[in-house]
GUBA-146289 format. One record per residue: residue number from 0; x, y, z of N, C-alpha, C in turn. Coordinates in nm, 3 decimals. Layout:
REM GUBA-146289
+-----+---------+---------+---------+---------+---------+---------+---------+---------+---------+
! pos !     npx !     npy !     npz !    capx !    capy !    capz !     cpx !     cpy !     cpz !
+-----+---------+---------+---------+---------+---------+---------+---------+---------+---------+
! NUM !       X !       Y !       Z !       X !       Y !       Z !       X !       Y !       Z !
...
+-----+---------+---------+---------+---------+---------+---------+---------+---------+---------+
This chain:
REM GUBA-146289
+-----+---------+---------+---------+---------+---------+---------+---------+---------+---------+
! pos !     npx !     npy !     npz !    capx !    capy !    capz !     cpx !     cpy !     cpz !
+-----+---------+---------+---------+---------+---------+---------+---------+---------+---------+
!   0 !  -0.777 !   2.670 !  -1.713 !  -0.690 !   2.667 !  -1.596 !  -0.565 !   2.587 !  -1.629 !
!   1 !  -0.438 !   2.651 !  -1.627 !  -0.364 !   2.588 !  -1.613 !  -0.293 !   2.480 !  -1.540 !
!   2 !  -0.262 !   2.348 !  -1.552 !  -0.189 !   2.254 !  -1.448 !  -0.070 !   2.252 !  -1.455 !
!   3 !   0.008 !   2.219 !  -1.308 !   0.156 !   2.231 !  -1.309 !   0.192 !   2.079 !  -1.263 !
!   4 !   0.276 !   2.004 !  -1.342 !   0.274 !   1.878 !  -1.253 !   0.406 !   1.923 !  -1.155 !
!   5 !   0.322 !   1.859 !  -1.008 !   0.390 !   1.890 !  -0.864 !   0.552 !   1.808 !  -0.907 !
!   6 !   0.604 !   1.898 !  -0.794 !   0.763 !   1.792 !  -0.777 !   0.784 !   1.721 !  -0.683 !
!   7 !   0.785 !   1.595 !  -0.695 !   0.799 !   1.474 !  -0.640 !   0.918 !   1.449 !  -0.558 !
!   8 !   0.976 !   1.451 !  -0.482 !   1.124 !   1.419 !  -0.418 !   1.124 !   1.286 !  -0.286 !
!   9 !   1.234 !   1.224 !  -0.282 !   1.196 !   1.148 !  -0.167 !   1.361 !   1.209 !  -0.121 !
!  10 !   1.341 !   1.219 !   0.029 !   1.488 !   1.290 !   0.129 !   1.462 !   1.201 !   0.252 !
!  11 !   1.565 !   1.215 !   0.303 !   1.588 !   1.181 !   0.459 !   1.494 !   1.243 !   0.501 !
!  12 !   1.457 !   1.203 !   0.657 !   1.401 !   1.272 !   0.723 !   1.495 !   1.369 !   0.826 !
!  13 !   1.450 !   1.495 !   0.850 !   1.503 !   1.531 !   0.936 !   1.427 !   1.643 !   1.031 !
!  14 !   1.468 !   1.641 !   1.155 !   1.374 !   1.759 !   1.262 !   1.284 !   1.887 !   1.194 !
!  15 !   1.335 !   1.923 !   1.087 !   1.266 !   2.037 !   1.026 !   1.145 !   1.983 !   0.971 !
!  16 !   1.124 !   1.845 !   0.976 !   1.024 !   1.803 !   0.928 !   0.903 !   1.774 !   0.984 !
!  17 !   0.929 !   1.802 !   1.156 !   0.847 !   1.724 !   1.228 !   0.746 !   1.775 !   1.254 !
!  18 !   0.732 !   1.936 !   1.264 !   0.593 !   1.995 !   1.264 !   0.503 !   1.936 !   1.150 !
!  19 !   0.535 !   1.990 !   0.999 !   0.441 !   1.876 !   0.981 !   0.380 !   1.731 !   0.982 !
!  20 !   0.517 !   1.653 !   0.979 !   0.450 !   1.537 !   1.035 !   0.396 !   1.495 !   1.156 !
!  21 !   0.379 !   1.618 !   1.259 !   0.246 !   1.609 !   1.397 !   0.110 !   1.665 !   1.324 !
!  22 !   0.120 !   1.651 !   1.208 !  -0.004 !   1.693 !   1.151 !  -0.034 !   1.574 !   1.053 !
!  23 !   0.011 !   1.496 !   1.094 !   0.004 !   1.388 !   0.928 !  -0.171 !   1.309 !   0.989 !
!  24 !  -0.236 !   1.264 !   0.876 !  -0.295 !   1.220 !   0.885 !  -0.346 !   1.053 !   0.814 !
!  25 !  -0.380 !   0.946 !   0.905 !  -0.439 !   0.873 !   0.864 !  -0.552 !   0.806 !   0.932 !
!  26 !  -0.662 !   0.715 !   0.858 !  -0.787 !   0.726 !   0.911 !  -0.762 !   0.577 !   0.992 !
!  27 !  -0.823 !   0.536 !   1.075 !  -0.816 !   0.405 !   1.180 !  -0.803 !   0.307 !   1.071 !
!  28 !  -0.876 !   0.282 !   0.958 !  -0.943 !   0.141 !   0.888 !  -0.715 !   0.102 !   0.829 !
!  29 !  -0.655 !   0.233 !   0.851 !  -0.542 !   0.242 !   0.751 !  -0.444 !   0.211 !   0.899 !
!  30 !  -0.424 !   0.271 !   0.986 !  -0.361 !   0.257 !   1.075 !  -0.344 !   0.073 !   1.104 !
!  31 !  -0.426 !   0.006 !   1.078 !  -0.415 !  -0.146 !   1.097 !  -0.264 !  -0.191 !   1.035 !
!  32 !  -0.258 !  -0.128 !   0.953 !  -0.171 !  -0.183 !   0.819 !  -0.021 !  -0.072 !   0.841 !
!  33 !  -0.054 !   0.030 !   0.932 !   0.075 !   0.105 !   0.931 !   0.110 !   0.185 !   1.015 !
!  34 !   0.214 !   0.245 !   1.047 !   0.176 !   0.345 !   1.148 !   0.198 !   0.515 !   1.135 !
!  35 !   0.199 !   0.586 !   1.237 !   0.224 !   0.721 !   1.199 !   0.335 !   0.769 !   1.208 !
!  36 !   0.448 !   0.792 !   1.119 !   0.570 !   0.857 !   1.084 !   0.621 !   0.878 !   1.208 !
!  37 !   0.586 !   0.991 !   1.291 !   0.659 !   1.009 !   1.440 !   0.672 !   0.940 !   1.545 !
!  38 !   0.568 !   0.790 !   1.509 !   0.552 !   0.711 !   1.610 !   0.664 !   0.593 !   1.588 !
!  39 !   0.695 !   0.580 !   1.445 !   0.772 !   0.494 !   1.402 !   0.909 !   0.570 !   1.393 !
!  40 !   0.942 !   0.679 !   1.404 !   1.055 !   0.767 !   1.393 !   1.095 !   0.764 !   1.546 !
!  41 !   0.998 !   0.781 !   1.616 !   1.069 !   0.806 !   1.721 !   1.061 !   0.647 !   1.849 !
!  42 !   1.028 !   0.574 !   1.759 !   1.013 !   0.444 !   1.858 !   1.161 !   0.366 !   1.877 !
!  43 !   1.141 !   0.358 !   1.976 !   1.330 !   0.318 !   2.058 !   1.324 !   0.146 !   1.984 !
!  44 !   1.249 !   0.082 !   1.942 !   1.277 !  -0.074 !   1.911 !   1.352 !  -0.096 !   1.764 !
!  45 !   1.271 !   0.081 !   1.709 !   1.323 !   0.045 !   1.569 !   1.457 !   0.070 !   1.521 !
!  46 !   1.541 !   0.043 !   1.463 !   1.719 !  -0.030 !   1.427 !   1.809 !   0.125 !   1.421 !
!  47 !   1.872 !   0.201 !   1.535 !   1.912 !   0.326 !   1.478 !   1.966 !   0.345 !   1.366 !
!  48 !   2.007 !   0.200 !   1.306 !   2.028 !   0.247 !   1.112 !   1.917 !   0.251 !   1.027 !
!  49 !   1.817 !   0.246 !   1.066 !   1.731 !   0.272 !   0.964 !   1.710 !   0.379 !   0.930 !
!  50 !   1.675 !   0.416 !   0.798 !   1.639 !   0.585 !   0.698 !   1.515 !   0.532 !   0.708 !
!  51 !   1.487 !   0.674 !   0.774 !   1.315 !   0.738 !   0.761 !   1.339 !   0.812 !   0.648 !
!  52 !   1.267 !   0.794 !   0.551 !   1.218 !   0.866 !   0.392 !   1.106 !   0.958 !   0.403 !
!  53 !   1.154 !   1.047 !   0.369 !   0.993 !   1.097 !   0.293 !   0.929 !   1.144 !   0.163 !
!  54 !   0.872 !   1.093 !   0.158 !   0.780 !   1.150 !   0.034 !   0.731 !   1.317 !   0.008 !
!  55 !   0.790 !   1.416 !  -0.045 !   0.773 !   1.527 !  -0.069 !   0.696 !   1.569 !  -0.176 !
!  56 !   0.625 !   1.644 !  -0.127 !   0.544 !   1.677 !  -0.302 !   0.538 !   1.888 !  -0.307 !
!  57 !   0.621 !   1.940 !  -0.358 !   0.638 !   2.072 !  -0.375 !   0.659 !   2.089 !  -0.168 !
!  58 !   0.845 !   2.024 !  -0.169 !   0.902 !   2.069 !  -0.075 !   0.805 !   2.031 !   0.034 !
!  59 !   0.700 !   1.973 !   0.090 !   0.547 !   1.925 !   0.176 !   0.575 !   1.780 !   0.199 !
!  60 !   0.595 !   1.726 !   0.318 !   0.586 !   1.615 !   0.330 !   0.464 !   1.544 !   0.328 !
!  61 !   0.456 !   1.471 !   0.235 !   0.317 !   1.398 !   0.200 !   0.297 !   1.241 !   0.216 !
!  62 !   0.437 !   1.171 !   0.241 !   0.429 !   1.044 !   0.280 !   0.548 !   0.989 !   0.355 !
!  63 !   0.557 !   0.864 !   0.387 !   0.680 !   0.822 !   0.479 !   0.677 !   0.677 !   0.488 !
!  64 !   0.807 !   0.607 !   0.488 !   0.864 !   0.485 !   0.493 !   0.974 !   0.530 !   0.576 !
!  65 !   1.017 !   0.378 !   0.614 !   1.143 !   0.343 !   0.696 !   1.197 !   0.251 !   0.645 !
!  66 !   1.322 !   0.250 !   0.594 !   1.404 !   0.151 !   0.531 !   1.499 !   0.052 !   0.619 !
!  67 !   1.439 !  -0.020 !   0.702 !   1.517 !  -0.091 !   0.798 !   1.617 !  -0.239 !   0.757 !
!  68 !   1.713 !  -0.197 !   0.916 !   1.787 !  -0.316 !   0.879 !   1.805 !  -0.443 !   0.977 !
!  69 !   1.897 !  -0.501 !   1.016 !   1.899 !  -0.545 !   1.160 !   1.806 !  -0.691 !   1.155 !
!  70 !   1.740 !  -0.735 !   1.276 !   1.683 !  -0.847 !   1.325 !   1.556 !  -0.835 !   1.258 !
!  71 !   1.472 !  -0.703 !   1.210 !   1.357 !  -0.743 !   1.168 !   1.336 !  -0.746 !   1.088 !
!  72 !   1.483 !  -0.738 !   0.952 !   1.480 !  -0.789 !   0.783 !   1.485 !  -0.929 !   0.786 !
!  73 !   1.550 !  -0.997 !   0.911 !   1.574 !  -1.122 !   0.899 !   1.460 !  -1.208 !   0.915 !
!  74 !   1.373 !  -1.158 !   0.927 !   1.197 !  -1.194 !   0.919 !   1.122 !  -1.249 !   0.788 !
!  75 !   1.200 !  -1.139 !   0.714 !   1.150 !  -1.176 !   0.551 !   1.222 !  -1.164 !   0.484 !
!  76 !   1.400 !  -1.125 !   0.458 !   1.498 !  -1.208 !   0.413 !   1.635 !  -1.308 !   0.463 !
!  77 !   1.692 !  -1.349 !   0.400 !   1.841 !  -1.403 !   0.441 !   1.955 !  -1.294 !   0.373 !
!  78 !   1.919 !  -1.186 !   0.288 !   2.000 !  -1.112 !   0.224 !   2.009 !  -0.986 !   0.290 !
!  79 !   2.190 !  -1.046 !   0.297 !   2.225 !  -0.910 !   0.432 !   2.242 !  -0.760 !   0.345 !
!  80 !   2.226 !  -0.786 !   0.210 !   2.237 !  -0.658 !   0.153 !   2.125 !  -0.592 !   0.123 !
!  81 !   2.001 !  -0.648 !   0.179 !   1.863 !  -0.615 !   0.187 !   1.858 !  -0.517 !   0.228 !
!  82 !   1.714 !  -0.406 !   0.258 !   1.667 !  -0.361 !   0.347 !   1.498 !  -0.394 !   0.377 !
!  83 !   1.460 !  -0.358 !   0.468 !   1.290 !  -0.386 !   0.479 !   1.196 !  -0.276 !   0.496 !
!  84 !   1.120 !  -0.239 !   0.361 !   1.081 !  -0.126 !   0.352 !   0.947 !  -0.090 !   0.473 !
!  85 !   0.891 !  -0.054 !   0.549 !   0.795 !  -0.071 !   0.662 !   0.732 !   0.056 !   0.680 !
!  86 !   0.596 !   0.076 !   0.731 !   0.494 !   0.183 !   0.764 !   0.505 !   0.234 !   0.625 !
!  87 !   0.471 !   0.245 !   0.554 !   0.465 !   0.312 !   0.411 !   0.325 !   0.375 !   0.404 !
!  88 !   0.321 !   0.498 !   0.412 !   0.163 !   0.574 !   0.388 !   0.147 !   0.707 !   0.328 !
!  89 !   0.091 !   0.739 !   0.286 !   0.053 !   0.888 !   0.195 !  -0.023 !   0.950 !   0.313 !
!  90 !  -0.018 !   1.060 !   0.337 !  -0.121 !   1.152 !   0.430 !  -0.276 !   1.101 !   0.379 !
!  91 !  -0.353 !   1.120 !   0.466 !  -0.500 !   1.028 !   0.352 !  -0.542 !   1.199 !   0.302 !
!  92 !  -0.525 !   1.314 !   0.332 !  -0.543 !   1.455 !   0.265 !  -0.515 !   1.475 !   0.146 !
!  93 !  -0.373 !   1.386 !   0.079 !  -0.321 !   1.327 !  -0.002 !  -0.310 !   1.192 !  -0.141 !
!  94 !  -0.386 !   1.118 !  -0.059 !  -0.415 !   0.991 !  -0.143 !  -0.484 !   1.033 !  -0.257 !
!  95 !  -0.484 !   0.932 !  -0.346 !  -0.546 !   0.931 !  -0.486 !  -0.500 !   1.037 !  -0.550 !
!  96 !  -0.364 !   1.078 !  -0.584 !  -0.314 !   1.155 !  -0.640 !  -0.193 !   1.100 !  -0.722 !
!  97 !  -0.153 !   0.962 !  -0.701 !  -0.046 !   0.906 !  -0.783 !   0.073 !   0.911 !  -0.670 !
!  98 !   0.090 !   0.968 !  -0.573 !   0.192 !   0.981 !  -0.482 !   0.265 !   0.849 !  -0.433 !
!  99 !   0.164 !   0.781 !  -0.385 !   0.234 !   0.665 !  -0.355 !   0.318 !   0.596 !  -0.460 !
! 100 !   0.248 !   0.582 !  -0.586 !   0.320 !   0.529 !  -0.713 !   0.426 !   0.584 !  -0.758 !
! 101 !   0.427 !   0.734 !  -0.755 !   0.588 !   0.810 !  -0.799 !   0.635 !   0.775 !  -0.680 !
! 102 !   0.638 !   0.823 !  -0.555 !   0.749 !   0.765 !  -0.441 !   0.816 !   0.641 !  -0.483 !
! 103 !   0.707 !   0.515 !  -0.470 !   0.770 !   0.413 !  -0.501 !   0.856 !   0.372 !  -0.635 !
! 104 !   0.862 !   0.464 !  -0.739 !   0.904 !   0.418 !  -0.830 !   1.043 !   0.520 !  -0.822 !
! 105 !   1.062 !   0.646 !  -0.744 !   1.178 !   0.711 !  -0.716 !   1.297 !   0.616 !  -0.643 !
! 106 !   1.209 !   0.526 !  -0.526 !   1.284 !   0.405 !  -0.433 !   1.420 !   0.426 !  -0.473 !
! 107 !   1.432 !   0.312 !  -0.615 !   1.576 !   0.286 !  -0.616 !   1.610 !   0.367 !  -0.696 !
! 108 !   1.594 !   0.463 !  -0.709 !   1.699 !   0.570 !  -0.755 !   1.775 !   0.649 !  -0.628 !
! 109 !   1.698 !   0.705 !  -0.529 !   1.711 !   0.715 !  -0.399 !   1.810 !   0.642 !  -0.336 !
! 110 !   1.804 !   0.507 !  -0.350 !   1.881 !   0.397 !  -0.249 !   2.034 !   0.400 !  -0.331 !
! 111 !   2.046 !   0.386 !  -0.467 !   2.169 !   0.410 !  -0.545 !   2.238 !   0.528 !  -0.503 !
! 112 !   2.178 !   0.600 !  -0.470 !   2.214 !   0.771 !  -0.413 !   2.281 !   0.757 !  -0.257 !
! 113 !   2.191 !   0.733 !  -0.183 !   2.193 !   0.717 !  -0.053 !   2.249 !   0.624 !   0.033 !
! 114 !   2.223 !   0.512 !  -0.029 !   2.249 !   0.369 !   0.080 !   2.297 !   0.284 !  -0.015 !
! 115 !   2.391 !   0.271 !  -0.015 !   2.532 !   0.217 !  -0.127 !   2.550 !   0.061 !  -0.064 !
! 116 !   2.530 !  -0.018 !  -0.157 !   2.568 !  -0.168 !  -0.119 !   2.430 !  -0.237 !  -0.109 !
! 117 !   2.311 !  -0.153 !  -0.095 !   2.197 !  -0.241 !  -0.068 !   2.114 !  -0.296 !  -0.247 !
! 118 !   2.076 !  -0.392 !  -0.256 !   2.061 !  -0.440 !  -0.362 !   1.928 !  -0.478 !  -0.378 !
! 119 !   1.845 !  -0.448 !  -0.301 !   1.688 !  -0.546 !  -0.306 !   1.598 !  -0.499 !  -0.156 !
! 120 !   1.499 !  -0.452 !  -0.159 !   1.421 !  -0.437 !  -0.120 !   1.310 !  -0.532 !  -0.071 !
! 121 !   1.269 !  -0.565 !   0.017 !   1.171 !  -0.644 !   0.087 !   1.050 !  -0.592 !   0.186 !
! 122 !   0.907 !  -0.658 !   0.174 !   0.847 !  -0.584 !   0.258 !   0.754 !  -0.696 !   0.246 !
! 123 !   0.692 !  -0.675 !   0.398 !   0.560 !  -0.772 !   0.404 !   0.398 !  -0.666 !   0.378 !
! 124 !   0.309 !  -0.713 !   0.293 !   0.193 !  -0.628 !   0.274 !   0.087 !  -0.707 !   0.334 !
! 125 !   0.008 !  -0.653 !   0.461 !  -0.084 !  -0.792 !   0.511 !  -0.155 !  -0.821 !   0.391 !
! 126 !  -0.241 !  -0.981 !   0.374 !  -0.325 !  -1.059 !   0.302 !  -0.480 !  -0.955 !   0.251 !
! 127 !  -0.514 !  -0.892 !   0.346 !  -0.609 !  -0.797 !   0.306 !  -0.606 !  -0.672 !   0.276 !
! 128 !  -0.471 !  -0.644 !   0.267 !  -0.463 !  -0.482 !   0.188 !  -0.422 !  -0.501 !   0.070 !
! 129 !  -0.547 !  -0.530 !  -0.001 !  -0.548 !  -0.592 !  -0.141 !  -0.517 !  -0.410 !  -0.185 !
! 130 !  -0.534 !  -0.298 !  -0.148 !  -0.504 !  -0.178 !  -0.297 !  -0.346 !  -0.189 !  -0.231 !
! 131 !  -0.275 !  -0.185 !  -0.131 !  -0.167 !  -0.173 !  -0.128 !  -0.081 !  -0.285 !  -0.180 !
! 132 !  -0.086 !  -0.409 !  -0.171 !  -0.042 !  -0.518 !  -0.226 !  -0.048 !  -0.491 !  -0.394 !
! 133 !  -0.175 !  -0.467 !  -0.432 !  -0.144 !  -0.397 !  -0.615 !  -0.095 !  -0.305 !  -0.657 !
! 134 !  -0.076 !  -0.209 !  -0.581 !   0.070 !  -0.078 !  -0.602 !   0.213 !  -0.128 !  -0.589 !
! 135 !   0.212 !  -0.208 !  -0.511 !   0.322 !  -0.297 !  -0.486 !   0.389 !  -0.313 !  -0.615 !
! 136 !   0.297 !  -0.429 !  -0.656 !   0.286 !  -0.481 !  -0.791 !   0.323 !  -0.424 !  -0.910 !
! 137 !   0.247 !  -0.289 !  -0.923 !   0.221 !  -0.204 !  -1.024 !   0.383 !  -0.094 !  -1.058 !
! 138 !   0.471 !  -0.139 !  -0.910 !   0.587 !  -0.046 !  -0.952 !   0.694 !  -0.161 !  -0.915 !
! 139 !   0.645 !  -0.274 !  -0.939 !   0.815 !  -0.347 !  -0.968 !   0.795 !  -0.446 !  -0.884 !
! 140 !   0.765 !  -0.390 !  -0.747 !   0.755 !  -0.544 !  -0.644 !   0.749 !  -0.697 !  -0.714 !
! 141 !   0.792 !  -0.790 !  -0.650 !   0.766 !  -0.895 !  -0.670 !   0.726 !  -1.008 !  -0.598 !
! 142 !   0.611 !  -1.078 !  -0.641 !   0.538 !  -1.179 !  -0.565 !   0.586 !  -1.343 !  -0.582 !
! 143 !   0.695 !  -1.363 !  -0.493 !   0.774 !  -1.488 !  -0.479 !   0.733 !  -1.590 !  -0.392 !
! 144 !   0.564 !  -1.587 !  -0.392 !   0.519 !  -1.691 !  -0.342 !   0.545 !  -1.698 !  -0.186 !
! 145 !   0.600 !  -1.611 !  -0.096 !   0.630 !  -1.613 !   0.036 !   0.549 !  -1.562 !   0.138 !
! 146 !   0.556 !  -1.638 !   0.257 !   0.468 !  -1.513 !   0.348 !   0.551 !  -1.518 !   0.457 !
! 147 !   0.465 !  -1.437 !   0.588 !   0.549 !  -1.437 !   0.683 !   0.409 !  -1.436 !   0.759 !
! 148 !   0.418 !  -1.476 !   0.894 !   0.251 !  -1.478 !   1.001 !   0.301 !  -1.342 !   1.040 !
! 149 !   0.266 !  -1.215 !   1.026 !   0.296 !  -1.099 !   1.116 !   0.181 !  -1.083 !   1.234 !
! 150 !   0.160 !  -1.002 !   1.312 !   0.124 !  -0.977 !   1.420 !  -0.003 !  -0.912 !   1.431 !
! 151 !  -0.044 !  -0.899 !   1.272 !  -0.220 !  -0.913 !   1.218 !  -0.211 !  -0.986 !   1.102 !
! 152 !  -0.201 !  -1.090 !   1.087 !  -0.249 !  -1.222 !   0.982 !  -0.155 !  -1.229 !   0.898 !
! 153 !  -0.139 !  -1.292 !   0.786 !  -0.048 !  -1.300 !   0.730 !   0.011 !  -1.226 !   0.622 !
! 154 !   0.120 !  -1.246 !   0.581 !   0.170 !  -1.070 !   0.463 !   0.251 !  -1.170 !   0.407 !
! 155 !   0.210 !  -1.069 !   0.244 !   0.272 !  -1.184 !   0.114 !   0.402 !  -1.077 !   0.124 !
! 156 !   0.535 !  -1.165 !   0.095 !   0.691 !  -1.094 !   0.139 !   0.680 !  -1.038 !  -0.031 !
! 157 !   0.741 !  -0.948 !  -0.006 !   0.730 !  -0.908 !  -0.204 !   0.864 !  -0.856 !  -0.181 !
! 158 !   0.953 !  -0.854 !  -0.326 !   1.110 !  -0.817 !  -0.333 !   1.101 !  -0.698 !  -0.458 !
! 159 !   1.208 !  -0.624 !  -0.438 !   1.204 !  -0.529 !  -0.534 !   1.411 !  -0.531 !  -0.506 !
! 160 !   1.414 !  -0.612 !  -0.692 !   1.599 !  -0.582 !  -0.682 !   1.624 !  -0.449 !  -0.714 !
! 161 !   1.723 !  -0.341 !  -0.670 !   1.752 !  -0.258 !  -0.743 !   1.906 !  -0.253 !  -0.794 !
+-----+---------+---------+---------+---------+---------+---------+---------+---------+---------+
């Protein structure tokens, strides 16, 4: 049997996207730690400059982040050329396929493309999402000794310069 390795893309989000993401899936134990793409897309608190991303795998939206800016980077940096990467999840139909790891390692190629002037990346990972905190890790993040108390226990701040 032949294998094809899939094509990876990360894009804006946009309306053509949203049927499937009313299909996205993640399981409760994961929802603690993040939320669901349309809920975070379409929630009025979050910064109207923020880029909703997605994770594409053969043209299929398969994952999603929000690259925010505003009052709730100022949480976990002082660098106004930051952004704060937030809800970050793979469909769980999806997981264990490397997805999360190519997304994240597309990031700043993406942001050089897209969002001009931003220099560094920030995100809080709670204390017990020890596999997400080591993907973190595993594509550049960095562990600068910081936390922040978020609104389920505490999250180590990790930086990624690009």
């Amino acid at each position: 049997m032949l294998s094809t390795k899939a094509s990876v893309v990360l894009v804006e989000y946009t309306d053509t996207y949203e049927e499937h993401l009313s299909n996205y899936y993640l399981p409760e134990e994961q929802l603690q730690f993040t939320s669901m793409p349309l809920d975070k897309i379409n929630n009025p608190s979050v910064s109207s400059t923020a880029n909703h991303v997605l994770n594409l795998e053969d043209g299929v939206p398969v994952g999603y982040f929000a690259l925010e800016d505003g009052e709730k980077l100022l949480k976990y940096s002082t660098n106004p050329t930051a952004r704060l990467l937030t809800s970050f999840s793979i469909d769980a139909r999806n997981q264990g396929k490397g997805l999360a790891k190519i997304g994240l390692q597309l990031l700043p190629e993406f942001v050089r493309n897209n969002l001009f002037g931003t220099d560094e990346f920030v995100l809080g990972v709670n204390q017990k999402n020890t596999p997400a905190y080591n993907l973190y890790l595993k594509t550049g993040f960095v562990d600068e000794n910081e936390f922040y108390e978020g609104p389920k226990g505490p999250q180590h701040i990790l930086h990624l310069k690009v």
